[in-house]
C-alpha positions in Angstrom: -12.6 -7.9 -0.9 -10.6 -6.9 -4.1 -8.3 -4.4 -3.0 -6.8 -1.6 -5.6 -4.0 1.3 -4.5 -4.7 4.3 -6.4 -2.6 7.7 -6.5 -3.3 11.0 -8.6 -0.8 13.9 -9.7 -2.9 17.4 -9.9 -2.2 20.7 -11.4 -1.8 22.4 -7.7 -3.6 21.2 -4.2 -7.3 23.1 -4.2 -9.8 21.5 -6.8 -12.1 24.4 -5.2 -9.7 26.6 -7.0 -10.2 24.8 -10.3 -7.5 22.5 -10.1 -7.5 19.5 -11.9 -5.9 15.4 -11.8 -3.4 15.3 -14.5 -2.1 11.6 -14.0 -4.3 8.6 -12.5 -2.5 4.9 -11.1 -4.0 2.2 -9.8 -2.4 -1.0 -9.0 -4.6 -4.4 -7.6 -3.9 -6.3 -5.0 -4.9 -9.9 -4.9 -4.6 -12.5 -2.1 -1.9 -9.9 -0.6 0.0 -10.3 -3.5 0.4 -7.7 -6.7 -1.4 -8.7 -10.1 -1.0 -8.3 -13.3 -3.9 -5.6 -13.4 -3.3 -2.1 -13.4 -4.9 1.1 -14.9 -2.8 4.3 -15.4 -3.8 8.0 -17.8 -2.8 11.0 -18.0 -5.6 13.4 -18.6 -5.2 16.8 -20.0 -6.4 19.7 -17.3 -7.1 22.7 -19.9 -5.5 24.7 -17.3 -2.2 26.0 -15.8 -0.4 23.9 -13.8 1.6 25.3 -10.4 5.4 26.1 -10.5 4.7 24.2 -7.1 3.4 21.2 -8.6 5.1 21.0 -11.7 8.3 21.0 -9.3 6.6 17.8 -7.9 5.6 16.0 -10.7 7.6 17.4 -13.8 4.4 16.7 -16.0 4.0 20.1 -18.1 1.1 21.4 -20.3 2.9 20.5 -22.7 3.2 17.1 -22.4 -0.7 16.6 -21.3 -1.8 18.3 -24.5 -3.1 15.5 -26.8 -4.1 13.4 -23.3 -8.0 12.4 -23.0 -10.3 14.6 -20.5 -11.2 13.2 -17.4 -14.5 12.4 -19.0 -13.0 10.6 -21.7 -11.1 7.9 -18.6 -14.3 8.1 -16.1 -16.1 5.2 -17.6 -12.8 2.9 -17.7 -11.2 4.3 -14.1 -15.1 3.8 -12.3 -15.0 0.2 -14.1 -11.4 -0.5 -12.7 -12.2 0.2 -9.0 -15.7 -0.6 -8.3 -16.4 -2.7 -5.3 -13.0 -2.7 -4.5 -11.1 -1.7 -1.2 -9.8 1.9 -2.3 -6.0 2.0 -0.4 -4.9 5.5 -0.8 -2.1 7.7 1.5 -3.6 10.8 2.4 -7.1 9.8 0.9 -8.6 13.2 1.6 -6.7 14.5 -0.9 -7.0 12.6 -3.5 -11.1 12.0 -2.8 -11.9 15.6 -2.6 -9.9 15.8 -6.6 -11.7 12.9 -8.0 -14.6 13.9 -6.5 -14.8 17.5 -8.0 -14.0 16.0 -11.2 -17.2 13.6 -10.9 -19.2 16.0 -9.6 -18.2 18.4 -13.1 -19.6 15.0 -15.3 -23.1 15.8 -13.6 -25.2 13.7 -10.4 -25.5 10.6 -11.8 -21.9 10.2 -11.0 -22.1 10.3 -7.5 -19.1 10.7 -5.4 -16.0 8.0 -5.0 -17.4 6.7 -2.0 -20.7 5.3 -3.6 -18.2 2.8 -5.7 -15.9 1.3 -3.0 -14.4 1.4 0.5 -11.6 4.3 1.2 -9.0 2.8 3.7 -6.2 5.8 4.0 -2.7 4.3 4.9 -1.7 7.7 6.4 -3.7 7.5 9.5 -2.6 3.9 9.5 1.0 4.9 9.6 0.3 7.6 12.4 -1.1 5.3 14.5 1.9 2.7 14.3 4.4 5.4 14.4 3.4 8.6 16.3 5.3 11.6 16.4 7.0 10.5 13.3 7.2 11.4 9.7 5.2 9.5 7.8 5.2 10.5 4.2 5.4 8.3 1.4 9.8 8.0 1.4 10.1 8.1 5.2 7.6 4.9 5.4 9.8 3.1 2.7 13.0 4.1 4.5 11.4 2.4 7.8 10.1 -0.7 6.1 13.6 -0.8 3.5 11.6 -0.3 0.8 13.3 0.5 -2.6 12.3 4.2 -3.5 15.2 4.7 -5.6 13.6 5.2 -8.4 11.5 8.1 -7.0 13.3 11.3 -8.4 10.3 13.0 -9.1 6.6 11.7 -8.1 4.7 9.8 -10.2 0.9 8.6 -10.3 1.7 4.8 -10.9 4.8 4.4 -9.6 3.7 6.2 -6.2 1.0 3.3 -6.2 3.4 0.7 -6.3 5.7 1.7 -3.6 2.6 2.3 -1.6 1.5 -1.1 -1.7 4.6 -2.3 -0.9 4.7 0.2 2.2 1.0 -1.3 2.7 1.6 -4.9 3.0 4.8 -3.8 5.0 2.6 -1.9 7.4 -0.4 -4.7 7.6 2.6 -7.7 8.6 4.0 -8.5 5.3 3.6 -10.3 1.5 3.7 -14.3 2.2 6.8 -14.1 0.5 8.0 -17.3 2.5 6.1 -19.7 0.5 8.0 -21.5 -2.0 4.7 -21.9 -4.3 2.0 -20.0 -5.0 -0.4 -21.9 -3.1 -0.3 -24.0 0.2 -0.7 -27.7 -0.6 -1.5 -30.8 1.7 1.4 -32.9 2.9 0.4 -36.5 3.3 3.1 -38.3 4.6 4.0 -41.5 2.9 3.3 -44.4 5.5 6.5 -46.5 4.8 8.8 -43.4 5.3 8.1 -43.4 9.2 10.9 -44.5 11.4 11.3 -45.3 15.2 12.1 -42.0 16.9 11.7 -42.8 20.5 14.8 -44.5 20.8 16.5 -41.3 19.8 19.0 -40.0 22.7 17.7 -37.4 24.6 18.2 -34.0 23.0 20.8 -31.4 24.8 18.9 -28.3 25.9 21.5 -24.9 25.2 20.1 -22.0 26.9 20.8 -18.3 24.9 23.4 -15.8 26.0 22.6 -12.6 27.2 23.8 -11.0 24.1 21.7 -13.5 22.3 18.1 -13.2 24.5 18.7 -9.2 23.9 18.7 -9.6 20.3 15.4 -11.6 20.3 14.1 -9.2 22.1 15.0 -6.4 19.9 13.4 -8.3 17.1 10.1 -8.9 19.0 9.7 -5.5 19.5 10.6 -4.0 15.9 7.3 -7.5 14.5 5.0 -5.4 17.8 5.7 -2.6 15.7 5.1 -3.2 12.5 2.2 -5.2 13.6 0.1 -3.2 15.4 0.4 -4.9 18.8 -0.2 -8.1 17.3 3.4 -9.7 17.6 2.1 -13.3 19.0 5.4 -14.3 20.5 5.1 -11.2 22.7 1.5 -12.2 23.5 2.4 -15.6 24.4 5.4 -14.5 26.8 2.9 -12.0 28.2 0.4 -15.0 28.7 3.7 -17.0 30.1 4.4 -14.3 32.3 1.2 -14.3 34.2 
């Protein structure tokens, strides 16, 4: 399934209050790996926006007013993220906004959920690391992920840290492979040689220090995956 981040800025935190989405991002994700697609607007609320907020975001009502209205960016944003696998920290949040912003262009909208799946990379994140913080910087200081840039949020920006935090979190971007697809290798017949007259290899046992360290590692992949570090599943299997 196609899979799209999305992230919203707002004029303060209760759209039952009349608050609004001033800034939309969306980035896609593709075979675990960023494309070139993306759709980002600011949209003019025709309201206030919070000291709180504005703190937050720095967008003003200045600055939004010549922006479209949400109606004016429906069409296009519905378009961008249909059928797609919605990735979103702290969905709730942003669901309830768009939602009372569809809701306002009449019924035949429907709600977010009738477009695409909703998978919320905050309860992902508490799950993997209870008891911690789990907010947007502290995930990208855990997975040293480059926020530096982050002085004040941001709708599109915030979505591409997040999907950097997201394939983090789900075991990593195939960022080993040296091309962008996995081809065959056919070995070339008349390049085999004799091995099995080869000396016996020396077998050197780790240190202490050294067996620690792998360890260590294991346990920091366990964590990051889920449980599903195989090397720790395989000296489990070993074990018994």
């Amino acid at each position: 399934m196609r899979q799209v981040i999305l992230d919203t800025e707002t004029t303060g935190l209760n759209p039952e209050k009349g608050h609004k989405i001033i800034e939309i991002g969306c980035v896609e994700i593709q075979n675990r790996r960023r494309s070139d697609k993306h759709f980002h607007q600011y949209i003019n609320p025709h309201r206030e926006i919070d000291d709180g907020a504005f703190e937050i975001h720095g967008l003003s009502n200045e600055f939004l007013a010549d922006k479209p209205e949400f109606a004016d960016i429906a069409h296009d944003l519905i378009n961008f993220i249909k059928d797609s696998e919605l990735i979103i920290h702290n969905a709730p949040f942003d669901v309830e906004f768009i939602n009372a912003e569809l809701k306002q262009l009449g019924k035949k909208w429907g709600k977010l959920q009738d477009y695409c799946t909703i998978t919320d990379t905050l309860v992902m994140a508490r799950d993997l690391h209870p008891g911690q913080k789990n907010n947007l910087d502290a995930l990208c200081n855990r997975y040293d992920i480059d926020n530096s840039q982050r002085d004040l949020h941001g709708a599109l920006l915030d979505a591409q840290i997040l999907l950097d935090v997201y394939l983090a979190m789900t075991g990593g971007q195939t960022d080993l492979l040296l091309d962008e697809e996995v081809q065959e290798f056919i070995p070339d017949p008349q390049s085999h040689k004799i091995l099995d007259k080869r000396p016996r290899l020396r077998t050197i046992l780790p240190s202490d220090n050294e067996s620690l360290a792998h360890q260590q590692r294991l346990e920091v992949l366990n964590e990051k995956s889920g449980g599903n570090c195989i090397w720790m599943k395989l000296e489990k299997e070993n074990e018994e």
